[in-house]
C-alpha positions in Angstrom: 0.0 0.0 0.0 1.3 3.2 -1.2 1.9 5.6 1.9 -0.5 8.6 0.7 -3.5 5.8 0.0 -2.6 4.6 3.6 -3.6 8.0 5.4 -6.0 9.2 2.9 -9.1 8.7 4.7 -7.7 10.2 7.8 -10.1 13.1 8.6 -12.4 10.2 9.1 -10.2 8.0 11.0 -9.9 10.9 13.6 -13.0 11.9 13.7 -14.1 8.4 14.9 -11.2 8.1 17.2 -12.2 11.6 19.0 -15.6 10.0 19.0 -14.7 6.9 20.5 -16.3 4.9 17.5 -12.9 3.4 15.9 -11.4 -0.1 15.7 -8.0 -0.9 17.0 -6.9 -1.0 13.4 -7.5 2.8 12.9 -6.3 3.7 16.2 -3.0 2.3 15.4 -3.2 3.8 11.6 -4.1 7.1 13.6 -1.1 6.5 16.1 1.5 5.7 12.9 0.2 8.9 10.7 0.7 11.4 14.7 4.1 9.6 15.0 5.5 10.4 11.1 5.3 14.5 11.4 5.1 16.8 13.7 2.2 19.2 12.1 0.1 15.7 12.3 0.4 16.1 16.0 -0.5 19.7 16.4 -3.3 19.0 13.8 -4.2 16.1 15.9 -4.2 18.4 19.2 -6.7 21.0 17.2 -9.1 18.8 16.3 -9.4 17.7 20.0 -10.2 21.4 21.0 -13.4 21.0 18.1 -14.4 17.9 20.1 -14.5 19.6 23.2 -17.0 22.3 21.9 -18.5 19.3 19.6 -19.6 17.7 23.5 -21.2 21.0 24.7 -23.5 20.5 21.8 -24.7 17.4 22.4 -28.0 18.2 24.0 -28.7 19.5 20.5 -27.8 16.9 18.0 -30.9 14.5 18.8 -31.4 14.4 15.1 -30.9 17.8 13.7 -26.7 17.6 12.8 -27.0 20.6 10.5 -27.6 23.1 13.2 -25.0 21.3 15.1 -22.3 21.4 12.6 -23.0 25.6 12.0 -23.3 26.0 15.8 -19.2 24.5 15.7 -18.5 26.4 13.1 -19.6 29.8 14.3 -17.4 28.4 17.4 -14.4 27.8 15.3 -14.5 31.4 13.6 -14.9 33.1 16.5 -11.9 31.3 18.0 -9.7 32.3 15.2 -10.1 35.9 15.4 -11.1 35.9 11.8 -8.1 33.8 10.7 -8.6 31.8 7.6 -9.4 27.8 8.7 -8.1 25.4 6.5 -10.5 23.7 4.3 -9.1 20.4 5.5 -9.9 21.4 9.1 -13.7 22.4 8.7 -13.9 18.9 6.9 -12.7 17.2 10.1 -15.1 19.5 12.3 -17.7 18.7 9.8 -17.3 15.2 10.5 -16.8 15.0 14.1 -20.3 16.7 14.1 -21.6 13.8 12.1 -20.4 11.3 13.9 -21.4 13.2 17.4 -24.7 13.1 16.3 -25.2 9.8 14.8 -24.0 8.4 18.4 -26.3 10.6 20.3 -28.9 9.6 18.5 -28.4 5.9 19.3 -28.0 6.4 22.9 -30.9 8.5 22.6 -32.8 5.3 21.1 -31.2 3.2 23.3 -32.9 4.7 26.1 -36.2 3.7 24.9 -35.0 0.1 25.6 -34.9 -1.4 29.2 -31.2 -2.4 29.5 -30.0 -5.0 31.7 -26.8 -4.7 33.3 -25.0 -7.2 34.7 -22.5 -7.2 37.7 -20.0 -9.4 39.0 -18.5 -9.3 41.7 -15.7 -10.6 44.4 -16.5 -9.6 48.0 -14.2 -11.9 50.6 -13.1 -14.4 48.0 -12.0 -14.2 44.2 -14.2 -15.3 41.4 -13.9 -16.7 38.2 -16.9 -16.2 35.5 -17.8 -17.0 32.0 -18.8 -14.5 29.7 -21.8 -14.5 27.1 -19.0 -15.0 24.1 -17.0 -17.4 26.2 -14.4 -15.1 27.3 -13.4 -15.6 30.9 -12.8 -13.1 33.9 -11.1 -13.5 37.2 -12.3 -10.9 39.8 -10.0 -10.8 42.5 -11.2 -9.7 46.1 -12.8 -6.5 46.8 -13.4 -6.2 42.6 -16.3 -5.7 41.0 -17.2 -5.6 36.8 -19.9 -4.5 34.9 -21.7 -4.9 31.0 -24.7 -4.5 29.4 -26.4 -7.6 29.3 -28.4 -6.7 26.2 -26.2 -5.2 23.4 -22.7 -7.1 24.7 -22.6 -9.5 21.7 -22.6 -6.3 19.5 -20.6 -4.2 21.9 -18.1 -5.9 24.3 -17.7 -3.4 26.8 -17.0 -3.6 30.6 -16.5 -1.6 33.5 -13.9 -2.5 35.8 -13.4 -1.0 40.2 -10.5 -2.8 41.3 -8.8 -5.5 39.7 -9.4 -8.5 37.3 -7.9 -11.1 34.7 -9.2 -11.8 31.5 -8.8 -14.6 28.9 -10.2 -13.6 25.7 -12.0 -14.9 23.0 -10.9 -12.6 20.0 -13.1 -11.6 18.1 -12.1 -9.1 15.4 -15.5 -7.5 14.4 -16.7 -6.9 18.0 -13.5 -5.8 20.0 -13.2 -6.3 24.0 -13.0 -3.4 25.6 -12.1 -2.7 29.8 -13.0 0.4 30.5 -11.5 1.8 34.0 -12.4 5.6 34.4 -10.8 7.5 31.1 -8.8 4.7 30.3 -9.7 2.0 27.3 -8.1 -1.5 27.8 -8.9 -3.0 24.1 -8.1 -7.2 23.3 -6.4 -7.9 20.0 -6.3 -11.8 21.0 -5.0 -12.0 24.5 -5.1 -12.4 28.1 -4.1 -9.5 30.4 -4.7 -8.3 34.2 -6.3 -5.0 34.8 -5.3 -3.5 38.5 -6.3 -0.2 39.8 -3.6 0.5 42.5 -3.7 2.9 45.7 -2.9 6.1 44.1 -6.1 5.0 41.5 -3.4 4.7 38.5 -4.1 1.9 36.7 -2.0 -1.0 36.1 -2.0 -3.3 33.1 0.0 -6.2 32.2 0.1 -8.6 29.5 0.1 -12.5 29.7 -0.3 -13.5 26.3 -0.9 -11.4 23.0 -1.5 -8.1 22.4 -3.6 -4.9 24.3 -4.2 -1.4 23.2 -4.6 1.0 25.8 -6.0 4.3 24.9 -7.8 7.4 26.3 -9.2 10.0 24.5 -5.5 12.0 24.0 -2.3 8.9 24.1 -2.5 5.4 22.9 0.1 2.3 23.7 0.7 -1.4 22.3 1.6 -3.7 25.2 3.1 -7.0 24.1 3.4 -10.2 25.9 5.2 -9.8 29.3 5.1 -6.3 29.0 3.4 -4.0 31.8 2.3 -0.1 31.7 0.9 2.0 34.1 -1.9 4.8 33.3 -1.3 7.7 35.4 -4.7 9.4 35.9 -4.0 12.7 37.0 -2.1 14.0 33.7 -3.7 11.1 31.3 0.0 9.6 30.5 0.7 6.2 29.4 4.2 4.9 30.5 6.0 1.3 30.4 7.6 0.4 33.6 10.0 -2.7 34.0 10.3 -4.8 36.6 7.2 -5.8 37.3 6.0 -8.4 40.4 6.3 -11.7 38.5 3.0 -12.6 40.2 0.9 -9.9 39.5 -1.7 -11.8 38.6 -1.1 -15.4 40.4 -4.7 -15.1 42.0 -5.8 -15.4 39.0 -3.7 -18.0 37.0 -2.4 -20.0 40.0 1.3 -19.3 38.5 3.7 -18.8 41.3 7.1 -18.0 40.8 9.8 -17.3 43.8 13.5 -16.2 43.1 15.3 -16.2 46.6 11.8 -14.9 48.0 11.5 -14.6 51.6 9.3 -16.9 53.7 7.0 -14.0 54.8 6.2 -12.6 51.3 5.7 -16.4 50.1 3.2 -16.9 53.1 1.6 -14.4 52.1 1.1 -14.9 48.6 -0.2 -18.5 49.4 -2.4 -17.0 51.7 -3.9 -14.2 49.0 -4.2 -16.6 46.1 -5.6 -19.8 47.8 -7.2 -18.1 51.1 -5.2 -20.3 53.2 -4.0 -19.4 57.0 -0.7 -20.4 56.6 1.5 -18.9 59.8 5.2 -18.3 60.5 5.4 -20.2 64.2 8.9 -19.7 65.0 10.4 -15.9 64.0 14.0 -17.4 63.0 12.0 -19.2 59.6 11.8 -15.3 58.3 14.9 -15.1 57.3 14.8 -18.2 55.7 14.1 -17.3 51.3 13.1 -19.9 48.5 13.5 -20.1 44.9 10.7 -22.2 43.1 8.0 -22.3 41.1 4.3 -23.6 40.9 1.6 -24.0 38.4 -1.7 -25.2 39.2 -0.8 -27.3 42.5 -2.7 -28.0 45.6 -1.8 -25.6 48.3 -1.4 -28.5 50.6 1.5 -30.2 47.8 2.8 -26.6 48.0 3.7 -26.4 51.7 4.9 -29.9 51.5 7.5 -29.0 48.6 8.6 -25.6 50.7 9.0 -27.5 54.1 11.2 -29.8 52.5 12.9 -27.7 50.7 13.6 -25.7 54.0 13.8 -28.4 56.2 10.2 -27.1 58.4 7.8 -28.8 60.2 4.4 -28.5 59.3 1.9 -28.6 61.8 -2.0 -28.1 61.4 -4.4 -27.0 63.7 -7.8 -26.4 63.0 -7.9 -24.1 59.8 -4.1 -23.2 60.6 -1.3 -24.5 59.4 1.5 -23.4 60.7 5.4 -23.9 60.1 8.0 -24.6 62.5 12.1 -25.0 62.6 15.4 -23.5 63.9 15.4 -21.5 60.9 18.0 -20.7 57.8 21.2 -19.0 58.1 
């Protein structure tokens, strides 16, 4: 494909993005176009500023798009003092204004039609649940998720407080989409965990495949072991490294210790299987273990660790707790 048929239709392509209406193949024909020249950027940045007024005219475009698009462009000559605006600018304001009003109009309709919305969530234990296209979620403790019950076969689109792992079945004409505040979380064929942390950034890292993430100003591709961070204060979209191994061990049962102390491993046991597993004798925390487990009883687990370390295990009740002179 020649590069000026590649970006021809681009007034389009950012109108739908701006609108939140685009597929993850024109977000990332919209990232490559931003990314090749700087006056792409700024032209990008402009068209945002029509969005914003687009918005304040949505209580307007219930069907008549016409008035709309002259309100916005009364807006945009007043703005420019008189300047001359680019014919290639009024065409993307023109759009915007046409796709602003063909999606108000459908949430407009859409209100006509009892929706059902569906909620799952994870009080004092974590829970695994099958979606209506036979994706899979993992909703660890305290989490909760939400969809529309109604139009999710024709748009995948959840809301996510707190944290959960997905295991998605691609489907490239109706994407997956996590939505957490501002930020998108979008599937191209994947499986990812989706943490909001203490400081409400949001944390996102990828098990298998590939995610966009995207708000309504930056996007990022986040490959297989990769993991990014969403900082919701200035809307910035950042790759960190070295991330916790077992982010999202509630979820997948992986458990992976390099020369990990006993403490943090107790603990982790304790978080992903709801154990009570206790340190009896204070000299075991300096004791550290390297291992790994996939998939195994929590009762094989302890067995493997106390041999490893040379502990007795003792249970009592609902306890179990570990004992020995401890590692040097």
């Amino acid at each position: 494909m020649e590069m000026d048929n590649k970006f021809e239709n681009m007034d389009t392509i950012i109108a739908k993005v701006l609108c939140n209406e685009a597929s993850a193949e024109e977000r990332q024909l919209l990232m490559e176009w931003r990314q090749l020249d700087k006056a792409n950027e700024e032209e990008f940045a402009a068209m945002q500023s029509v969005m914003m007024e687009t918005e304040k005219l949505k209580p307007e475009l219930s069907v008549n798009t016409d008035k709309a698009w002259s309100n916005v462009q009364s807006k945009i000559k007043s703005q420019k003092q008189g300047k001359i605006v680019p014919l290639r600018f009024l065409r993307y304001a023109a759009m915007l204004a046409i796709v602003a009003g063909i999606s108000f109009l459908t949430y407009r309709l859409l209100l006509n039609k009892p929706q059902e919305s569906i909620q799952l969530t994870a009080f004092n234990a974590i829970k695994t649940s099958n979606l209506p296209d036979g994706s899979t979620v993992t909703i660890n403790k305290g989490s909760s998720l939400t969809y529309l019950k109604n139009t999710y076969h024709s748009k995948r689109e959840l809301q996510l407080n707190g944290e959960a792992y997905f295991d998605v079945k691609h489907n490239k004409e109706v994407p997956f989409i996590v939505r957490v505040g501002e930020l998108h979380i979008e599937d191209i064929g994947t499986s990812f965990n989706v943490k909001t942390l203490a400081d409400r950034n949001v944390q996102v890292t990828v098990m298998t495949g590939l995610v966009m993430m995207y708000d309504s100003v930056d996007t990022l591709n986040l490959h297989e072991g990769e993991t990014a961070v969403y900082n919701v204060v200035n809307g910035t979209l950042s790759k960190i490294t070295g991330a916790d191994k077992n982010e999202a061990a509630y979820a997948t049962k992986h458990l992976v210790f390099e020369n990990t102390g006993l403490l943090d491993v107790v603990k982790l046991l304790n978080d992903v299987y709801g154990t009570n597993i206790e340190i009896a004798d204070s000299a075991l925390k300096n004791c550290k273990l390297t291992s790994s487990f996939k998939n195994e009883n929590p009762d094989d687990i302890v067995a493997v660790i106390s041999e490893a370390l040379q502990l007795k295990v003792e249970h009592r009740d609902n306890q179990i707790l570990l004992k020995g002179e401890g590692c040097k």
